[in-house]
N, C-alpha and C positions, 0 to 999 in steps of 0.2 A: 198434303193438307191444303185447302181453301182459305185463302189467306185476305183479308181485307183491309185497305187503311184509310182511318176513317182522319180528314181533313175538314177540320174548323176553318170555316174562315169567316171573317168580319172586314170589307174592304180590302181586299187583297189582289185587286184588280191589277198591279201591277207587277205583283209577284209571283199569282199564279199562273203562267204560261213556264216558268224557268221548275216550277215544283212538278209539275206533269212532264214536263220533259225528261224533268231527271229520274222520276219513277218509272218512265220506260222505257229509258236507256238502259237502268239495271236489273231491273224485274221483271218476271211478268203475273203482277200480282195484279189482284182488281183495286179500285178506289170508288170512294164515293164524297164527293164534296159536298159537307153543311155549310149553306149558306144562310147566315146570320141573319139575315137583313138587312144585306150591306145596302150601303150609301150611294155607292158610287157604280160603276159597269161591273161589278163581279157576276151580277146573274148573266146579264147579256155574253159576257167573253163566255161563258160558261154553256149557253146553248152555239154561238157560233163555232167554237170550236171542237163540239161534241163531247164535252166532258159529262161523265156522269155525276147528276149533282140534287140535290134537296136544295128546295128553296124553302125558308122559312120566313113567315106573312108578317110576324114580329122579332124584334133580336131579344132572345131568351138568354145570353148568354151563353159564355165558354162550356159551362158544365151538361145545360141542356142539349145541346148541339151536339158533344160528343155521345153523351147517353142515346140522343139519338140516330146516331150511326150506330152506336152499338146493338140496340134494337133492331136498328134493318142486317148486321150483322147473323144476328138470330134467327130471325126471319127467312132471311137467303141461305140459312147452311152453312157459314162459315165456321173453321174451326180455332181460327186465329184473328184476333182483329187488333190493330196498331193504331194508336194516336201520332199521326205526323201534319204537324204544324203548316200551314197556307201561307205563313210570311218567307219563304224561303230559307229560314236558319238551318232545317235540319235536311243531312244526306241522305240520300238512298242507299250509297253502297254499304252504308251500315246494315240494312233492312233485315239481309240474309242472315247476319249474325243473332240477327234478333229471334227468328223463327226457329233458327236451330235449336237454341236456348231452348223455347218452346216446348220443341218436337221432344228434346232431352230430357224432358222433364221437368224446367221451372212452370211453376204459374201467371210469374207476371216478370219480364225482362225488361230493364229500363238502359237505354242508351248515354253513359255518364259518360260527361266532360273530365272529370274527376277522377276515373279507378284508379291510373296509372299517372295522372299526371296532378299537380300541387295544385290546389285549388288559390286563386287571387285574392288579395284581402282587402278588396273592395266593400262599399258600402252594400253592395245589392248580396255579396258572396256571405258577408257574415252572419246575415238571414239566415242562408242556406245552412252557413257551417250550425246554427242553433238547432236546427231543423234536423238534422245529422244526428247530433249531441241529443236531443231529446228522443228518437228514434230507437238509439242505441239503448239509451234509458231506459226507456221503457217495454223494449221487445230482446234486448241484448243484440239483437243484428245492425250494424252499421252501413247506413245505404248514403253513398258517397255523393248522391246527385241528386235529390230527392224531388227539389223541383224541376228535372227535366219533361218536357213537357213530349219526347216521343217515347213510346211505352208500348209492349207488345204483350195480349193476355192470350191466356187458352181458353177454353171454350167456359168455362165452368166461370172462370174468374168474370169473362165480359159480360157472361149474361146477367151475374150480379148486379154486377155494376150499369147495363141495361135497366131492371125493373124493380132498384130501389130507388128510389129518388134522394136517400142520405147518405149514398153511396158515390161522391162526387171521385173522380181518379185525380187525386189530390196525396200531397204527400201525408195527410192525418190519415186519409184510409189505409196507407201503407202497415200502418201501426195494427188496422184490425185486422186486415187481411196476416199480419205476420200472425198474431196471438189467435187466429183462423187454424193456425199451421200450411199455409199457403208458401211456396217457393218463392223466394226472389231471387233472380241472376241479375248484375250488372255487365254489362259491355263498354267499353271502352272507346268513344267516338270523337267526333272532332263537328265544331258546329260554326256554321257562319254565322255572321254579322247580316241584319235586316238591310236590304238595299231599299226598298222604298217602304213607305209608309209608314206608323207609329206603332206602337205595343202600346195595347191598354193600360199595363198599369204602370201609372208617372208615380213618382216619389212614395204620394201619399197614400196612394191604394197600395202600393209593392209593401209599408210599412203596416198598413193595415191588413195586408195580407197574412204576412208575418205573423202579426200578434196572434190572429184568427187560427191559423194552423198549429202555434204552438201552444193557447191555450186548448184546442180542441185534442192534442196527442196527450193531453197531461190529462185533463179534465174529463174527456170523452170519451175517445176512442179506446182510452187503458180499459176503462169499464163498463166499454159498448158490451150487450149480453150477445152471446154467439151462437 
Protein backbone atom coordinates (compact mmCIF):
# COMPACT_ATOMS: atom_id res chain seq x y z
CA UNK A 1 0.00 0.00 0.00
CA UNK A 2 0.99 3.77 -0.69
CA UNK A 3 1.54 5.20 2.32
CA UNK A 4 1.73 8.98 3.11
CA UNK A 5 2.44 11.31 6.18
CA UNK A 6 1.21 14.26 5.98
CA UNK A 7 3.23 16.98 8.44
CA UNK A 8 1.76 20.30 9.66
CA UNK A 9 4.10 22.53 10.36
CA UNK A 10 3.90 26.24 11.67
CA UNK A 11 7.58 27.45 12.55
CA UNK A 12 9.24 24.37 12.92
CA UNK A 13 12.52 25.44 11.62
CA UNK A 14 14.32 24.01 14.14
CA UNK A 15 12.85 20.65 14.58
CA UNK A 16 12.24 19.75 11.30
CA UNK A 17 15.64 18.31 10.17
CA UNK A 18 15.50 15.59 13.38
CA UNK A 19 11.61 14.76 12.00
CA UNK A 20 12.82 13.76 8.33
CA UNK A 21 15.65 12.07 9.54
CA UNK A 22 13.89 10.00 11.74
CA UNK A 23 11.27 9.14 9.06
CA UNK A 24 13.98 7.63 6.95
CA UNK A 25 15.76 5.98 9.24
CA UNK A 26 12.60 3.74 9.68
CA UNK A 27 10.57 3.95 6.72
CA UNK A 28 10.29 4.25 3.47
CA UNK A 29 7.13 5.84 3.22
CA UNK A 30 6.65 9.36 1.26
CA UNK A 31 5.96 12.68 3.16
CA UNK A 32 4.76 15.82 2.45
CA UNK A 33 5.30 19.04 4.53
CA UNK A 34 2.32 21.82 5.06
CA UNK A 35 3.88 24.72 5.64
CA UNK A 36 1.60 27.10 7.44
CA UNK A 37 3.08 30.26 6.81
CA UNK A 38 5.60 30.04 9.01
CA UNK A 39 7.58 32.86 10.39
CA UNK A 40 10.59 32.04 10.43
CA UNK A 41 13.29 29.61 7.76
CA UNK A 42 10.93 26.67 7.64
CA UNK A 43 10.24 27.28 3.93
CA UNK A 44 13.84 28.02 3.10
CA UNK A 45 15.31 24.77 5.26
CA UNK A 46 12.71 23.01 3.26
CA UNK A 47 13.87 23.83 -0.40
CA UNK A 48 17.57 23.50 0.67
CA UNK A 49 17.33 20.45 1.94
CA UNK A 50 15.09 18.87 -0.70
CA UNK A 51 12.05 18.10 1.27
CA UNK A 52 9.02 17.66 -0.16
CA UNK A 53 6.83 20.52 0.89
CA UNK A 54 3.47 22.97 0.30
CA UNK A 55 3.86 26.25 1.10
CA UNK A 56 0.85 28.03 2.07
CA UNK A 57 0.62 32.23 1.18
CA UNK A 58 -1.56 32.45 4.50
CA UNK A 59 -1.50 30.44 7.96
CA UNK A 60 -4.98 28.73 7.70
CA UNK A 61 -4.31 26.85 10.60
CA UNK A 62 -3.83 23.20 12.02
CA UNK A 63 -7.00 21.79 10.53
CA UNK A 64 -6.68 23.27 7.03
CA UNK A 65 -3.17 22.29 6.59
CA UNK A 66 -3.80 18.72 7.38
CA UNK A 67 -7.06 18.51 5.06
CA UNK A 68 -4.79 19.73 2.80
CA UNK A 69 -2.40 17.00 2.64
CA UNK A 70 -5.04 14.97 2.82
CA UNK A 71 -6.28 16.26 -0.47
CA UNK A 72 -2.93 15.81 -2.30
CA UNK A 73 -3.06 12.39 -0.46
CA UNK A 74 -5.96 11.75 -2.86
CA UNK A 75 -4.86 13.25 -5.61
CA UNK A 76 -1.49 11.16 -5.71
CA UNK A 77 -3.11 7.73 -5.03
CA UNK A 78 -2.43 7.12 -1.63
CA UNK A 79 -4.09 4.42 0.24
CA UNK A 80 -2.99 5.44 3.65
CA UNK A 81 -2.31 8.73 4.99
CA UNK A 82 -0.90 9.70 8.67
CA UNK A 83 -0.89 12.89 10.62
CA UNK A 84 2.77 13.07 12.18
CA UNK A 85 3.47 16.18 13.83
CA UNK A 86 6.75 18.89 12.73
CA UNK A 87 7.62 19.61 16.30
CA UNK A 88 9.57 16.56 16.90
CA UNK A 89 7.16 14.79 19.76
CA UNK A 90 6.23 12.00 17.64
CA UNK A 91 8.40 8.61 16.58
CA UNK A 92 8.57 6.96 13.54
CA UNK A 93 9.26 3.60 14.66
CA UNK A 94 5.85 3.52 15.76
CA UNK A 95 4.66 4.22 12.03
CA UNK A 96 4.68 0.62 10.92
CA UNK A 97 2.41 -0.38 13.66
CA UNK A 98 0.10 2.18 12.54
CA UNK A 99 -0.33 0.90 8.83
CA UNK A 100 -0.62 -2.68 9.87
CA UNK A 101 -3.51 -1.56 11.88
CA UNK A 102 -4.74 -0.30 8.61
CA UNK A 103 -3.88 -2.97 6.28
CA UNK A 104 -5.92 -5.30 9.13
CA UNK A 105 -8.60 -3.67 8.91
CA UNK A 106 -9.20 -0.57 11.21
CA UNK A 107 -10.17 2.65 9.66
CA UNK A 108 -8.53 5.07 11.61
CA UNK A 109 -5.42 3.99 14.13
CA UNK A 110 -4.42 6.44 16.51
CA UNK A 111 -0.95 6.27 18.28
CA UNK A 112 -1.79 6.41 22.28
CA UNK A 113 0.36 7.51 25.15
CA UNK A 114 -2.26 5.79 27.08
CA UNK A 115 -3.31 2.02 25.96
CA UNK A 116 -1.03 0.29 28.24
CA UNK A 117 0.20 2.78 30.32
CA UNK A 118 -1.70 5.28 33.33
CA UNK A 119 -2.50 8.30 32.06
CA UNK A 120 -0.90 11.57 34.57
CA UNK A 121 -3.41 13.67 36.30
CA UNK A 122 -2.15 16.61 35.24
CA UNK A 123 -4.02 19.81 34.40
CA UNK A 124 -3.55 19.28 30.41
CA UNK A 125 -4.40 15.16 30.91
CA UNK A 126 -7.91 15.81 32.67
CA UNK A 127 -9.05 17.40 29.58
CA UNK A 128 -8.27 14.39 27.86
CA UNK A 129 -9.40 12.04 30.57
CA UNK A 130 -13.12 14.13 29.87
CA UNK A 131 -12.64 13.65 26.26
CA UNK A 132 -12.35 9.71 26.97
CA UNK A 133 -15.45 9.77 29.33
CA UNK A 134 -17.62 11.50 26.90
CA UNK A 135 -16.52 9.38 23.87
CA UNK A 136 -17.31 6.31 25.67
CA UNK A 137 -20.62 7.94 26.37
CA UNK A 138 -21.72 8.61 23.69
CA UNK A 139 -20.40 5.91 21.21
CA UNK A 140 -19.76 3.14 24.04
CA UNK A 141 -15.98 2.65 22.57
CA UNK A 142 -13.27 4.13 24.90
CA UNK A 143 -10.41 5.67 22.91
CA UNK A 144 -7.58 6.28 25.53
CA UNK A 145 -5.59 9.05 23.78
CA UNK A 146 -8.10 10.99 22.02
CA UNK A 147 -6.16 14.03 21.63
CA UNK A 148 -3.16 12.33 20.14
CA UNK A 149 -2.35 14.24 17.34
CA UNK A 150 -0.31 11.24 15.10
CA UNK A 151 -3.30 9.29 13.57
CA UNK A 152 -3.20 6.81 10.50
CA UNK A 153 -6.63 6.55 8.16
CA UNK A 154 -7.53 4.37 5.16
CA UNK A 155 -8.32 5.59 2.07
CA UNK A 156 -12.18 5.91 2.65
CA UNK A 157 -11.79 7.62 6.01
CA UNK A 158 -9.08 10.54 4.63
CA UNK A 159 -10.73 11.31 1.70
CA UNK A 160 -13.65 12.38 4.17
CA UNK A 161 -11.97 14.13 6.00
CA UNK A 162 -10.12 15.77 2.81
CA UNK A 163 -13.44 17.30 1.16
CA UNK A 164 -15.61 18.16 4.19
CA UNK A 165 -14.42 21.03 5.62
CA UNK A 166 -16.69 20.06 9.11
CA UNK A 167 -14.78 17.15 9.15
CA UNK A 168 -11.67 18.59 11.12
CA UNK A 169 -9.41 15.12 12.53
CA UNK A 170 -10.25 16.14 15.81
CA UNK A 171 -11.24 14.10 18.72
CA UNK A 172 -15.30 15.12 18.24
CA UNK A 173 -15.07 13.60 14.70
CA UNK A 174 -13.96 10.52 16.36
CA UNK A 175 -17.44 10.32 17.90
CA UNK A 176 -19.02 10.52 14.18
CA UNK A 177 -16.91 8.55 12.50
CA UNK A 178 -17.60 5.69 15.42
CA UNK A 179 -21.68 5.99 15.20
CA UNK A 180 -20.38 6.01 10.96
CA UNK A 181 -19.54 2.30 12.09
CA UNK A 182 -15.93 3.12 11.27
CA UNK A 183 -12.95 0.98 13.13
CA UNK A 184 -10.63 2.44 15.60
CA UNK A 185 -7.31 0.59 16.71
CA UNK A 186 -5.28 2.14 19.34
CA UNK A 187 -1.41 1.45 19.40
CA UNK A 188 0.60 1.95 22.05
CA UNK A 189 3.62 4.54 21.85
CA UNK A 190 5.89 6.46 23.52
CA UNK A 191 6.18 10.48 22.68
CA UNK A 192 8.91 13.08 23.18
CA UNK A 193 9.02 16.26 24.78
CA UNK A 194 9.33 19.62 22.06
CA UNK A 195 12.93 20.49 21.92
CA UNK A 196 12.53 23.81 20.45
CA UNK A 197 10.04 26.08 19.84
CA UNK A 198 6.31 26.67 21.32
CA UNK A 199 2.90 24.67 20.91
CA UNK A 200 0.11 26.80 19.98
CA UNK A 201 -2.10 26.14 22.47
CA UNK A 202 -0.91 27.97 25.99
CA UNK A 203 -3.32 27.68 28.86
CA UNK A 204 -6.24 29.49 27.48
CA UNK A 205 -6.80 28.06 24.07
CA UNK A 206 -5.87 24.24 25.54
CA UNK A 207 -9.11 25.25 27.96
CA UNK A 208 -10.96 26.50 25.33
CA UNK A 209 -10.16 23.69 23.30
CA UNK A 210 -11.49 21.46 25.67
CA UNK A 211 -14.77 23.16 26.19
CA UNK A 212 -15.07 23.22 22.24
CA UNK A 213 -14.58 19.44 21.76
CA UNK A 214 -16.59 18.37 24.55
CA UNK A 215 -19.59 20.55 23.88
CA UNK A 216 -19.30 19.53 20.27
CA UNK A 217 -19.23 15.33 21.14
CA UNK A 218 -22.43 15.96 23.34
CA UNK A 219 -24.16 18.58 21.28
CA UNK A 220 -23.07 17.72 17.70
CA UNK A 221 -21.40 15.01 16.57
CA UNK A 222 -24.08 12.39 18.71
CA UNK A 223 -26.58 13.96 16.22
CA UNK A 224 -24.53 14.74 13.24
CA UNK A 225 -26.99 13.03 10.36
CA UNK A 226 -24.88 10.17 8.53
Amino acid sequence: MKVLLVIPAFNEELNLEKVVDDIVQHTNYDYIIIDDCSTDGTKSLCEKNGYQYLHLPINYGLTSAVQLGYKYAVQHGYDIAIQFDGDGQHKAEYLKPLVKAIEDGADIAIASRFLTEKKPWSARMLGSRLLSLLIKFTTGKYVSDPTSGMRAFGKDTFCEYAFNMNYPPEPDTLVYMLKKGKKIQEIQVAMDEREFGQSYLNPMKSLKYMLEMSLSIVLIQSFRKR
